[in-house]
mmCIF file of the N, C-alpha and C atoms, coordinates in Angstrom:
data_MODEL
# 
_entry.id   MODEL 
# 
loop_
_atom_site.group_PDB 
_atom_site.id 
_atom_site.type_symbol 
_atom_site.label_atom_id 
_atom_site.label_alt_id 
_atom_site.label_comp_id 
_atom_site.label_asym_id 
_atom_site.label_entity_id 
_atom_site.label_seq_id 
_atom_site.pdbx_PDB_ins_code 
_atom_site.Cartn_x 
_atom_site.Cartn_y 
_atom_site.Cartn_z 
_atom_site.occupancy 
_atom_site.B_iso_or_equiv 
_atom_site.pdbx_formal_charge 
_atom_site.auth_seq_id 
_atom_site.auth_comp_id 
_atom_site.auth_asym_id 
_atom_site.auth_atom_id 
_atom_site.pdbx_PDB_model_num 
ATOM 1   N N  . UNK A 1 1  ? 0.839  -1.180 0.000   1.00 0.00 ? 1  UNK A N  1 
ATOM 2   C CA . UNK A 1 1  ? 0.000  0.000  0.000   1.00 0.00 ? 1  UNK A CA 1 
ATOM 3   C C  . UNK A 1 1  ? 0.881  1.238  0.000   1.00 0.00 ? 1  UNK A C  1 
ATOM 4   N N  . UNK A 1 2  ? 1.038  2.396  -1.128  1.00 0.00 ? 2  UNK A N  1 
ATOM 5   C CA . UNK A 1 2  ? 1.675  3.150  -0.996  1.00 0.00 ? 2  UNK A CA 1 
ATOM 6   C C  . UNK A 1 2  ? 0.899  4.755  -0.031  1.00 0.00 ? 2  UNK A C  1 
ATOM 7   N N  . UNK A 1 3  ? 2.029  4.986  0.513   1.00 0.00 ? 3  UNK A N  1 
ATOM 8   C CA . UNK A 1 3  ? 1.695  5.844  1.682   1.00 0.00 ? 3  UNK A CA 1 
ATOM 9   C C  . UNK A 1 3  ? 1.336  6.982  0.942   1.00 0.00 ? 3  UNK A C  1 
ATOM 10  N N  . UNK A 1 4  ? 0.429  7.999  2.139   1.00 0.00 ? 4  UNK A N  1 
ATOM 11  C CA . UNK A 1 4  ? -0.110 9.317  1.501   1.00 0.00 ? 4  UNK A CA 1 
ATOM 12  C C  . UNK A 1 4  ? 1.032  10.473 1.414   1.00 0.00 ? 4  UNK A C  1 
ATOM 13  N N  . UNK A 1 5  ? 0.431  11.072 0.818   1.00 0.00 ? 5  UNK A N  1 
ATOM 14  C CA . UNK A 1 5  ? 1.942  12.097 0.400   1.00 0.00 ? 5  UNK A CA 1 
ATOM 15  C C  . UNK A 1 5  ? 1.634  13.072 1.028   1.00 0.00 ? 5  UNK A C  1 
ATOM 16  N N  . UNK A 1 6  ? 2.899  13.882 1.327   1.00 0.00 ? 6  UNK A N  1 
ATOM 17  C CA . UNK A 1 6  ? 2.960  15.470 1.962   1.00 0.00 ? 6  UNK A CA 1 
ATOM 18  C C  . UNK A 1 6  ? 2.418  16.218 0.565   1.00 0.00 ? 6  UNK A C  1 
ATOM 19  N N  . UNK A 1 7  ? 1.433  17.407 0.609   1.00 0.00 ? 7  UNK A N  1 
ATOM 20  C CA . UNK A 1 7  ? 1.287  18.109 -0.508  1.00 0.00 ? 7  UNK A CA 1 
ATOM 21  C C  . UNK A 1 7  ? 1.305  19.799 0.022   1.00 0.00 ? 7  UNK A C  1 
ATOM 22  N N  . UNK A 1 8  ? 1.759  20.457 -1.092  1.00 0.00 ? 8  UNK A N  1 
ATOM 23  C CA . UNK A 1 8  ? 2.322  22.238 -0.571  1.00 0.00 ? 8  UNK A CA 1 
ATOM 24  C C  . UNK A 1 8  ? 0.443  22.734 -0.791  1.00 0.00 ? 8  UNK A C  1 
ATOM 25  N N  . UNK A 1 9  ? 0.755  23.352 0.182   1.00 0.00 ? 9  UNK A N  1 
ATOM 26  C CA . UNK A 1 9  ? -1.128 24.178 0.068   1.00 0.00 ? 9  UNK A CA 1 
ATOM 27  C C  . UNK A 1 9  ? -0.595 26.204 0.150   1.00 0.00 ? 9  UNK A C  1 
ATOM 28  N N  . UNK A 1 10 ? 0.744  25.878 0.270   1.00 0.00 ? 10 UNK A N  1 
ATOM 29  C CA . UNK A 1 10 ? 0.668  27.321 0.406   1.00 0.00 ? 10 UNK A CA 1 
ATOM 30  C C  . UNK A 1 10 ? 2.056  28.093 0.192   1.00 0.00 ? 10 UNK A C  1 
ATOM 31  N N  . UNK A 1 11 ? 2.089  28.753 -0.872  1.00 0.00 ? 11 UNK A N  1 
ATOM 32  C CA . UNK A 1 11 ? 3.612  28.969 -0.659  1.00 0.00 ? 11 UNK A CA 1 
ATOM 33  C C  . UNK A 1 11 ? 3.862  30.436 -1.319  1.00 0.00 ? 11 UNK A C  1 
ATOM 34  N N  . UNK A 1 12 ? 5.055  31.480 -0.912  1.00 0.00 ? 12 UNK A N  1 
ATOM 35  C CA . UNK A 1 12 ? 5.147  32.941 -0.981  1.00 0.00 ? 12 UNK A CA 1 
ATOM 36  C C  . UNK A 1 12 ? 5.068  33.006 -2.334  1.00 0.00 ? 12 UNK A C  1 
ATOM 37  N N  . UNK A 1 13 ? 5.604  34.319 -2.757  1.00 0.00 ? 13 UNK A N  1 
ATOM 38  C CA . UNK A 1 13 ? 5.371  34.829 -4.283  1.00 0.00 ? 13 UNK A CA 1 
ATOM 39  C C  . UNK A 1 13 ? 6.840  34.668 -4.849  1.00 0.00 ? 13 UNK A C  1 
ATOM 40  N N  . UNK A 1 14 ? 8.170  33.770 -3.896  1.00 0.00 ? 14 UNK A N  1 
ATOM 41  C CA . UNK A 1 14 ? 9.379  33.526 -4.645  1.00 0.00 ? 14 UNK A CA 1 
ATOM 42  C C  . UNK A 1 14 ? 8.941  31.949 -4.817  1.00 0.00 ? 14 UNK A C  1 
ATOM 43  N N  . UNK A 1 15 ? 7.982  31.639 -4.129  1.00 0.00 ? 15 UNK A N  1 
ATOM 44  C CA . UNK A 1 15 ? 8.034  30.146 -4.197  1.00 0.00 ? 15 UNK A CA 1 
ATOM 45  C C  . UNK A 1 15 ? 8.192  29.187 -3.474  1.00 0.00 ? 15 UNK A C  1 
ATOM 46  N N  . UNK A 1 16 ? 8.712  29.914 -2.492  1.00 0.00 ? 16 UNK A N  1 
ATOM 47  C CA . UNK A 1 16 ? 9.207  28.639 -0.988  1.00 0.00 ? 16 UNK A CA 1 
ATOM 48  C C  . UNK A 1 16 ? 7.750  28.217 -0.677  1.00 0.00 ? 16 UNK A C  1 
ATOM 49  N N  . UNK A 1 17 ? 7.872  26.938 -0.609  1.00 0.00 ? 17 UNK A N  1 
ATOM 50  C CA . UNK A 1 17 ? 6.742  26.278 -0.050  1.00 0.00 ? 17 UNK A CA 1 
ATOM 51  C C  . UNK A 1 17 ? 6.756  26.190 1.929   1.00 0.00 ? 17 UNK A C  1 
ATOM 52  N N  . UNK A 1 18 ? 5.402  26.846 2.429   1.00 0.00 ? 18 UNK A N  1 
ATOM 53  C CA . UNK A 1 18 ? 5.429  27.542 3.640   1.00 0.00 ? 18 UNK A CA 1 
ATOM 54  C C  . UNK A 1 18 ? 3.931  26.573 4.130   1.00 0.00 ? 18 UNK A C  1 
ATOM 55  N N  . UNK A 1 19 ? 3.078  25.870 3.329   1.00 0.00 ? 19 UNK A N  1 
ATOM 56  C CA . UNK A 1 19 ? 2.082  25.493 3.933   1.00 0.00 ? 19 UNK A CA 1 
ATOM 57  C C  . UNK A 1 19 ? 1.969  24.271 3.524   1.00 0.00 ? 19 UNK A C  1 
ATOM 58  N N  . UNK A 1 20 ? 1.857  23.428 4.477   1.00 0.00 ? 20 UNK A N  1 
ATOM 59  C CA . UNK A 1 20 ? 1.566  21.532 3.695   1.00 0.00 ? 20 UNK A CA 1 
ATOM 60  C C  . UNK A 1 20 ? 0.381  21.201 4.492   1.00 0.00 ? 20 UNK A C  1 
ATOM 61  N N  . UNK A 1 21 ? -0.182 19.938 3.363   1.00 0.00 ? 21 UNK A N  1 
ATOM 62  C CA . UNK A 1 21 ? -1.289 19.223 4.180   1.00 0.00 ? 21 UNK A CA 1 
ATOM 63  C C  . UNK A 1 21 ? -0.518 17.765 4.439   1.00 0.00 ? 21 UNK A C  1 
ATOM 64  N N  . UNK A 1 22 ? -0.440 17.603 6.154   1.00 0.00 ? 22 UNK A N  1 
ATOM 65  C CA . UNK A 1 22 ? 0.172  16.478 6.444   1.00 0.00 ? 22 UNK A CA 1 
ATOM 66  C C  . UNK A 1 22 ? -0.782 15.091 6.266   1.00 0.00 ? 22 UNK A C  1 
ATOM 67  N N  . UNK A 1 23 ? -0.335 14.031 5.860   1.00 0.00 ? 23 UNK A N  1 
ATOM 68  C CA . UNK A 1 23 ? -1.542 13.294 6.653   1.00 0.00 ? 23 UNK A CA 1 
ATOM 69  C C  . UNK A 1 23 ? -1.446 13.103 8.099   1.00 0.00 ? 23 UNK A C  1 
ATOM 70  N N  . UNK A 1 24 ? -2.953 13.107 8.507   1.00 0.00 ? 24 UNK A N  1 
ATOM 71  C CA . UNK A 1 24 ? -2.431 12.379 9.709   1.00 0.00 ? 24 UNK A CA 1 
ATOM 72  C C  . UNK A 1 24 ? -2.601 14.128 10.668  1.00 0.00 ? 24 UNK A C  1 
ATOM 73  N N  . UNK A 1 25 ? -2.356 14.485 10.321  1.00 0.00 ? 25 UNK A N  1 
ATOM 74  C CA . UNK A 1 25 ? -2.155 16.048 10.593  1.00 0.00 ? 25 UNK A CA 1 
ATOM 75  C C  . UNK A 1 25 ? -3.158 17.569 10.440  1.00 0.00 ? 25 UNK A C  1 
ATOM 76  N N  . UNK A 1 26 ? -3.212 17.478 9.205   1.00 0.00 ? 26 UNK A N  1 
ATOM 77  C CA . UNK A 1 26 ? -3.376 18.354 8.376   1.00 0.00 ? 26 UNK A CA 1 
ATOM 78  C C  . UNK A 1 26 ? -2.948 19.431 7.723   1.00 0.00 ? 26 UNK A C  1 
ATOM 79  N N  . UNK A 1 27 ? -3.166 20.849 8.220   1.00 0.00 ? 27 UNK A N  1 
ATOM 80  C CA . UNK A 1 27 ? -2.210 22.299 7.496   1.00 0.00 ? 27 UNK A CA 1 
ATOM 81  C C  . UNK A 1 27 ? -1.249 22.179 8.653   1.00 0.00 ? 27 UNK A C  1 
ATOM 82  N N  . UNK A 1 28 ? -0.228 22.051 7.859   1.00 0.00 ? 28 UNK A N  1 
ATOM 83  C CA . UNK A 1 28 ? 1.077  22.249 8.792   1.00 0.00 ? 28 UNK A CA 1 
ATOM 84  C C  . UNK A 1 28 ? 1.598  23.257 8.641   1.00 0.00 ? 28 UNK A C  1 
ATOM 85  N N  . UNK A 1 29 ? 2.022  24.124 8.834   1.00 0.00 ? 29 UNK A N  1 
ATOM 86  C CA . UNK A 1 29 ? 3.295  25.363 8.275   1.00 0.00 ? 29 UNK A CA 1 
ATOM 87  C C  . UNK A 1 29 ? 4.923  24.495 8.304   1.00 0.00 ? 29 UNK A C  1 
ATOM 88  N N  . UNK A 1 30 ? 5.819  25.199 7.559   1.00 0.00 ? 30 UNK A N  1 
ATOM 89  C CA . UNK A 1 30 ? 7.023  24.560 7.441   1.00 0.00 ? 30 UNK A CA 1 
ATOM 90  C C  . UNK A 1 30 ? 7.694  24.584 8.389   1.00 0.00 ? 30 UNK A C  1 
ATOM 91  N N  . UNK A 1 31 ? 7.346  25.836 9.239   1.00 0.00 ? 31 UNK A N  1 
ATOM 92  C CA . UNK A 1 31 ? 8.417  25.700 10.369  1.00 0.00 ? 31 UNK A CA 1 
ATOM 93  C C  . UNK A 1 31 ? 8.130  24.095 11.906  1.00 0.00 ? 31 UNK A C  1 
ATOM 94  N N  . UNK A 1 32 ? 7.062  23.728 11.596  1.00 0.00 ? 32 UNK A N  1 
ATOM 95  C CA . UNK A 1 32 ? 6.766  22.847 12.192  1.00 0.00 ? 32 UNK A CA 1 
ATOM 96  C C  . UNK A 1 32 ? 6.608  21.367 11.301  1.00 0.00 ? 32 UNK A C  1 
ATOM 97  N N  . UNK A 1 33 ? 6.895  21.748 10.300  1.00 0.00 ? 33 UNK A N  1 
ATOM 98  C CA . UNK A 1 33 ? 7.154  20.625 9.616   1.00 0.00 ? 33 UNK A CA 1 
ATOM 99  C C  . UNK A 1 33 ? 8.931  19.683 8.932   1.00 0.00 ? 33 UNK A C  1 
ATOM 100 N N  . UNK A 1 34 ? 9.642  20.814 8.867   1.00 0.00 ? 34 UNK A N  1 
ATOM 101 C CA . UNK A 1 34 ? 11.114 20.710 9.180   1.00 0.00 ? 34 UNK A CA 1 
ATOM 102 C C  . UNK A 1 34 ? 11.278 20.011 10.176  1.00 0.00 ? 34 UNK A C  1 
ATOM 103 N N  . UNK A 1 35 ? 11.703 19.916 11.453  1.00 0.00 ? 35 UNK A N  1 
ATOM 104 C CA . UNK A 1 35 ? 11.877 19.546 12.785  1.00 0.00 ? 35 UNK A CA 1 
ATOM 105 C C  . UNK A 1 35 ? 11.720 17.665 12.611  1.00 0.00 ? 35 UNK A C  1 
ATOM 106 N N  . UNK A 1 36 ? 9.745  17.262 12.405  1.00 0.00 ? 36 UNK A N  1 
ATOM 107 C CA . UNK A 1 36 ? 9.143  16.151 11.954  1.00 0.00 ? 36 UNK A CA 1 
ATOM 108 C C  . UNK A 1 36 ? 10.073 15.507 10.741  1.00 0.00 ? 36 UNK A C  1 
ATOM 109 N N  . UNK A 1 37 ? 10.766 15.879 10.017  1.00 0.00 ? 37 UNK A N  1 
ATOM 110 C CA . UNK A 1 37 ? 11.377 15.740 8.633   1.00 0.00 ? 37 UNK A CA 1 
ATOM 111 C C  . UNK A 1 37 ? 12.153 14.998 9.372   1.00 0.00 ? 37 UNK A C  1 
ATOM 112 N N  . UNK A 1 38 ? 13.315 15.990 9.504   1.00 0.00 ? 38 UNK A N  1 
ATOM 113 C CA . UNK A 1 38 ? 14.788 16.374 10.408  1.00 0.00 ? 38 UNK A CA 1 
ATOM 114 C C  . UNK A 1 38 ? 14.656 14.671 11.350  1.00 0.00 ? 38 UNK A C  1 
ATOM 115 N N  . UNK A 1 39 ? 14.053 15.053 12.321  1.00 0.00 ? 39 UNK A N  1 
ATOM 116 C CA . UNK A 1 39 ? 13.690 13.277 12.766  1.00 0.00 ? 39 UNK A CA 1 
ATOM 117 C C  . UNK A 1 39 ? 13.323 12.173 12.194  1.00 0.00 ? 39 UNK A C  1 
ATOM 118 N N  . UNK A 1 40 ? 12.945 12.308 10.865  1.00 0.00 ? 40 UNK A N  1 
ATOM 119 C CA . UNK A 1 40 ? 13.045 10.834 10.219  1.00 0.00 ? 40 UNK A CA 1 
ATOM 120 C C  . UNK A 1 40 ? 11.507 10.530 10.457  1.00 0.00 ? 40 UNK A C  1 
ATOM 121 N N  . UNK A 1 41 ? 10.194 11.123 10.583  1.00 0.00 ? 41 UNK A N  1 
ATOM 122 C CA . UNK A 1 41 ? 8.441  10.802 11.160  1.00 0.00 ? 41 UNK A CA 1 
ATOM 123 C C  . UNK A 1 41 ? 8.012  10.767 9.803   1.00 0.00 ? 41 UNK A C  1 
ATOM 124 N N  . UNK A 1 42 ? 8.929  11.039 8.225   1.00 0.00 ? 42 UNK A N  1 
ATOM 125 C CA . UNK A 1 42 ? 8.028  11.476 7.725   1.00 0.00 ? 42 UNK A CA 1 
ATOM 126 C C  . UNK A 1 42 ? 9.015  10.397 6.316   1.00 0.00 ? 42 UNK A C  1 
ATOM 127 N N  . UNK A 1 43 ? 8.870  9.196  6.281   1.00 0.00 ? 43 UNK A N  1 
ATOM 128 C CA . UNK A 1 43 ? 9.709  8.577  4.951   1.00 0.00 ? 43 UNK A CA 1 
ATOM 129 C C  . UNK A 1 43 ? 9.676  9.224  4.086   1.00 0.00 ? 43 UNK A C  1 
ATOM 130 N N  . UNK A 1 44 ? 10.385 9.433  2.996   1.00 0.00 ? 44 UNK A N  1 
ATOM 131 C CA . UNK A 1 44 ? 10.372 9.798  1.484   1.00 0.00 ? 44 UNK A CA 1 
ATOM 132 C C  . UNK A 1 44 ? 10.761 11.350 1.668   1.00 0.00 ? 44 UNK A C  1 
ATOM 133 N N  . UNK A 1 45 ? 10.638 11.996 2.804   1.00 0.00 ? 45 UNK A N  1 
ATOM 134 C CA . UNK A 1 45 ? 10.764 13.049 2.544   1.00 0.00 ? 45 UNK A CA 1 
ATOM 135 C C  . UNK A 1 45 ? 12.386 13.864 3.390   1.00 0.00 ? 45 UNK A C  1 
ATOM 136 N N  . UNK A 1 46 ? 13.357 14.732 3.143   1.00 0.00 ? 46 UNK A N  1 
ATOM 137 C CA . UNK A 1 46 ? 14.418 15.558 3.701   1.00 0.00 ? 46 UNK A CA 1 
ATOM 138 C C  . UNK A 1 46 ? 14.721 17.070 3.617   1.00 0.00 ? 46 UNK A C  1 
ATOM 139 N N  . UNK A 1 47 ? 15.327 17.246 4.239   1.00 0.00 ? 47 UNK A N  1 
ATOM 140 C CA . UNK A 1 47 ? 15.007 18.419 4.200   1.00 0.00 ? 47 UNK A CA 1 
ATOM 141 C C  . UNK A 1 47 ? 16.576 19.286 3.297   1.00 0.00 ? 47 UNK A C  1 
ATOM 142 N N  . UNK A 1 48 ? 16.720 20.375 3.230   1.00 0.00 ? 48 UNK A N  1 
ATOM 143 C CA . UNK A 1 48 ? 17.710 20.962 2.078   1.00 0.00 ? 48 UNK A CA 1 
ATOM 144 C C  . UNK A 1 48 ? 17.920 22.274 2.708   1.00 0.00 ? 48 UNK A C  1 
ATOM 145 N N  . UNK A 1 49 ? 19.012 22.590 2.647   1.00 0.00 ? 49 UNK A N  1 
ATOM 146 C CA . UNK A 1 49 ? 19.330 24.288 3.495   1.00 0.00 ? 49 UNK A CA 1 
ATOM 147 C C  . UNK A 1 49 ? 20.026 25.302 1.656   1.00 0.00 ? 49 UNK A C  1 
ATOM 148 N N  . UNK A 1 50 ? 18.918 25.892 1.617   1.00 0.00 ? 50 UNK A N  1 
ATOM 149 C CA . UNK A 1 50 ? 19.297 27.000 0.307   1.00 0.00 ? 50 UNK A CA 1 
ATOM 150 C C  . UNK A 1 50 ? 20.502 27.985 1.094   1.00 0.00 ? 50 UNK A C  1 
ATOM 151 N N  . UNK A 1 51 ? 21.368 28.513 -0.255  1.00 0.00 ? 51 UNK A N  1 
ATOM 152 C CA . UNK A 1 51 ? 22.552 29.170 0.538   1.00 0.00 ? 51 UNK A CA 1 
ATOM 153 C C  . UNK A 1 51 ? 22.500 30.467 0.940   1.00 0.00 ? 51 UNK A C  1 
ATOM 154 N N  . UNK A 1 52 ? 21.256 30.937 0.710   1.00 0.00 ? 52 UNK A N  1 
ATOM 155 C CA . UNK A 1 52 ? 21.119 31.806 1.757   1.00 0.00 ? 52 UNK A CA 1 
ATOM 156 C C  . UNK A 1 52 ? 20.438 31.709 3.235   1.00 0.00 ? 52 UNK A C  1 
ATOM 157 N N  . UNK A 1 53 ? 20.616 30.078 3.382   1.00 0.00 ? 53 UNK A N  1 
ATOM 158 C CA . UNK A 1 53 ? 20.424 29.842 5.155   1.00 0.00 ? 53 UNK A CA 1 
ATOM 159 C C  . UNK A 1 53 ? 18.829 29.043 5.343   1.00 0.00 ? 53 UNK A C  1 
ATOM 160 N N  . UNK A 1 54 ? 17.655 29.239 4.204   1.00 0.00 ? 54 UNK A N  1 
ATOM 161 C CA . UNK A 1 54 ? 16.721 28.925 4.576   1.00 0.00 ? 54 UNK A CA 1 
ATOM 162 C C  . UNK A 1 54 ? 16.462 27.778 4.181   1.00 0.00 ? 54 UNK A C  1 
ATOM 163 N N  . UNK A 1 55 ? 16.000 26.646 5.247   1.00 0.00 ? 55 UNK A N  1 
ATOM 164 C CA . UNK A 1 55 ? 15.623 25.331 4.938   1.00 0.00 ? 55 UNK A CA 1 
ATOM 165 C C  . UNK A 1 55 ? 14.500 25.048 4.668   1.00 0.00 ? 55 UNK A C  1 
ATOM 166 N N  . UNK A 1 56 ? 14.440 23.908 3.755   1.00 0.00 ? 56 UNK A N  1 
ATOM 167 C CA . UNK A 1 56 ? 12.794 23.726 3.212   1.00 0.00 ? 56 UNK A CA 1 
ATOM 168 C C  . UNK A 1 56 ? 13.066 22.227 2.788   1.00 0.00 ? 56 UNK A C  1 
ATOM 169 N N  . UNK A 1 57 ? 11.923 21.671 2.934   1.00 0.00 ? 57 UNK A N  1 
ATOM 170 C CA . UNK A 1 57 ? 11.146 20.493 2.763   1.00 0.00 ? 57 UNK A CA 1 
ATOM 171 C C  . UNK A 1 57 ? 11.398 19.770 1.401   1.00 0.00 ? 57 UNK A C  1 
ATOM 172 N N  . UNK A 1 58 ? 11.827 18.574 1.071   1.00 0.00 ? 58 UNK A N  1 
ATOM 173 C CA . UNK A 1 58 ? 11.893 17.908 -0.732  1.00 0.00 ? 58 UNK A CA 1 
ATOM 174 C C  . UNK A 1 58 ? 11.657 16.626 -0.231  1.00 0.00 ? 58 UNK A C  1 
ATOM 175 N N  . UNK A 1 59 ? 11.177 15.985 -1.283  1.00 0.00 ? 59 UNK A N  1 
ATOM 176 C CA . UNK A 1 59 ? 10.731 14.916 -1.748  1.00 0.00 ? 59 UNK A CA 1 
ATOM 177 C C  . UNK A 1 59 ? 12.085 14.123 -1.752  1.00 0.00 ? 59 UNK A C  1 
ATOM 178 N N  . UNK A 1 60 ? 12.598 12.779 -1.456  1.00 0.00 ? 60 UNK A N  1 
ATOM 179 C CA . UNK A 1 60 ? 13.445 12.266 -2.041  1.00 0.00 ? 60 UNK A CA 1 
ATOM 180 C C  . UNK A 1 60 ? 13.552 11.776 -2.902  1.00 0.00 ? 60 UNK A C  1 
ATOM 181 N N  . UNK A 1 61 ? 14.646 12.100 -4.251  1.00 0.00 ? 61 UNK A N  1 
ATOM 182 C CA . UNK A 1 61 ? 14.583 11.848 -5.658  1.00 0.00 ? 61 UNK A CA 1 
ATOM 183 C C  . UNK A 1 61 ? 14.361 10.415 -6.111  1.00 0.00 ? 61 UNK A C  1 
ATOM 184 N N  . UNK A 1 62 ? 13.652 9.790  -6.405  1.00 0.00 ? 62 UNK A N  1 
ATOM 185 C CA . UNK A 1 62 ? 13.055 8.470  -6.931  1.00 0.00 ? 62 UNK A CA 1 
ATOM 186 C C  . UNK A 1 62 ? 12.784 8.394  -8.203  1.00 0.00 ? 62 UNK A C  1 
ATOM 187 N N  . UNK A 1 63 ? 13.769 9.750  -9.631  1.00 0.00 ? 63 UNK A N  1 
ATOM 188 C CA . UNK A 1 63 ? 13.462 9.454  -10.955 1.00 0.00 ? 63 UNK A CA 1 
ATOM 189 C C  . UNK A 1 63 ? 11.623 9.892  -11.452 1.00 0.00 ? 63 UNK A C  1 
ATOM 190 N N  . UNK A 1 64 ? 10.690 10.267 -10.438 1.00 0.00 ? 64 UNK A N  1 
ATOM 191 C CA . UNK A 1 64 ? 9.678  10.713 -11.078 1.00 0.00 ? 64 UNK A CA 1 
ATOM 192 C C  . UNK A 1 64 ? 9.105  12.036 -10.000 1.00 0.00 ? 64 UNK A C  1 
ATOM 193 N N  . UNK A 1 65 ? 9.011  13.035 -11.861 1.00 0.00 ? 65 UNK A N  1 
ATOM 194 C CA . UNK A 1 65 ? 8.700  14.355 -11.091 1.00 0.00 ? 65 UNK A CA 1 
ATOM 195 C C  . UNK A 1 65 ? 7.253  14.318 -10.693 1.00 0.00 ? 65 UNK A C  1 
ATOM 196 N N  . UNK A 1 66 ? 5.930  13.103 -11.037 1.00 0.00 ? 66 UNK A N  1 
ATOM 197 C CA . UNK A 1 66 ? 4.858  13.395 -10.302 1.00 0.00 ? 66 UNK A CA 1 
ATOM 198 C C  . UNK A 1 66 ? 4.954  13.104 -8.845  1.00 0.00 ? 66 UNK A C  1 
ATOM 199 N N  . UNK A 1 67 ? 5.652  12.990 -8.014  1.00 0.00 ? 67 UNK A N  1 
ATOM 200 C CA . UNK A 1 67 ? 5.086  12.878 -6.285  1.00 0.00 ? 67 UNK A CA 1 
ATOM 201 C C  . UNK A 1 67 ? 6.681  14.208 -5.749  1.00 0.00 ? 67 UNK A C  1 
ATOM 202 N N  . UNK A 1 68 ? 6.668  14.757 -6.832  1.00 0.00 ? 68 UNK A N  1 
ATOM 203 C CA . UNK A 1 68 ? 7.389  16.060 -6.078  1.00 0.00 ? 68 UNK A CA 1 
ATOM 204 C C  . UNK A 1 68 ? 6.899  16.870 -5.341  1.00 0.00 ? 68 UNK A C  1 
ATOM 205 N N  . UNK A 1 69 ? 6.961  17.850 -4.172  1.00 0.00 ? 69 UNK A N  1 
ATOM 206 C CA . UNK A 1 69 ? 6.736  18.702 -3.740  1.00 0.00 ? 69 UNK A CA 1 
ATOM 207 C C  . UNK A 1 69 ? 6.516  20.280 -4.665  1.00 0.00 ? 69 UNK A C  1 
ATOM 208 N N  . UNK A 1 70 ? 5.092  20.996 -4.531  1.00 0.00 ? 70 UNK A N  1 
ATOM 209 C CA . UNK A 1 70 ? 5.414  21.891 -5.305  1.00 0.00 ? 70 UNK A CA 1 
ATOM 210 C C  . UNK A 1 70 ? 5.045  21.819 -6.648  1.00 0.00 ? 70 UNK A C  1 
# 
């Protein structure tokens, strides 16, 4: 049975994705969803630090862009 996916519900006008629907959860914001990542609660998914410092949420690469984030 493949598991439900994290999906972005909300994200600024550069693009960072800032709002997810968890399962299990629901609207998460990122800053409380990083942390859950970071610990390993959430398979398939890691987290990525852009070089200007801000971390955000990805999919782990598995060769198909439909169950990407975003």
């Amino acid at each position: 049975m493949a598991s439900k996916k994290i999906t972005v519900t909300r994200e600024t006008k550069t693009g960072l994705n800032v709002g997810f629907n968890v399962p299990g959860q629901g609207s998460t914001p990122r800053s409380k969803l990083i942390p859950q990542v970071e610990a390993g609660k959430h398979v398939g998914y890691h987290t990525r630090t852009h070089p200007n410092g801000t971390k955000f949420v990805a999919s782990n690469p598995d060769g198909s862009k439909k169950n990407n984030l975003g």
